[in-house]
N, C-alpha and C positions, 0 to 999 in steps of 0.2 A: 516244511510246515505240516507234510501229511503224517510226518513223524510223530510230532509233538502229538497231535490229534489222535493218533492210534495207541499212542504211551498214556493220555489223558485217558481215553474208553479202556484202555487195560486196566490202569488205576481204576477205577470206579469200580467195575465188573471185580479186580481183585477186593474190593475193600467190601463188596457186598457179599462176596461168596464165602470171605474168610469171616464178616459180622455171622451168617445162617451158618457157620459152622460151629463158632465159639459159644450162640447161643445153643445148638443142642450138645456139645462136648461139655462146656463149665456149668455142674450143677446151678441151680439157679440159690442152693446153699452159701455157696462163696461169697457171691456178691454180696448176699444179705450178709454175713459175716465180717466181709470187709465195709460195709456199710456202718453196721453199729461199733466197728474201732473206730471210724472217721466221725460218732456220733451226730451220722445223719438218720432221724426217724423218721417216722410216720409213712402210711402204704404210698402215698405217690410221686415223696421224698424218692424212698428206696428205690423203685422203678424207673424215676429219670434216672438216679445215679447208675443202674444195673445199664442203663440205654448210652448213658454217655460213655460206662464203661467200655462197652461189646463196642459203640463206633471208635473208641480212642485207641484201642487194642489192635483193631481192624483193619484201620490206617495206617499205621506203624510196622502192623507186617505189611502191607499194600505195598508201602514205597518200600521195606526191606526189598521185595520180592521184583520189585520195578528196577529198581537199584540194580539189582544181581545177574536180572535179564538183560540192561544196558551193559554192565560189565562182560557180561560173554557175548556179545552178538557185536 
């Protein structure tokens, strides 16, 4: 059980640290970029999509990275 619980607080803590990384690594260009191909407009259109982006992104490596740690250990 304390398992699950220490793999949950790693997921999270991984999926925050990798969201503050992707936000200052991917110009905030791209997004908007890939925004107007999916013709989503307007300023607060773009910014939720830029937010669901960075957490959807972030999650995905999380458990990549949760994954990878269960496989070696």
């Amino acid at each position: 059980m304390m398992r699950i619980i220490l793999l949950g607080l790693l997921f999270i803590g991984c999926s925050v640290a990798i969201s503050k990384g992707i936000a200052v690594l991917i110009p905030t260009t791209v997004f908007f970029t890939m925004a107007h191909a999916i013709n989503i407009t307007g300023s607060e259109s773009v910014v939720d999509f830029m937010m669901a982006a960075n957490i959807a992104i972030s999650v995905v490596l999380s458990a990549i990275l949760v994954r990878l740690l269960i496989k070696k250990s």
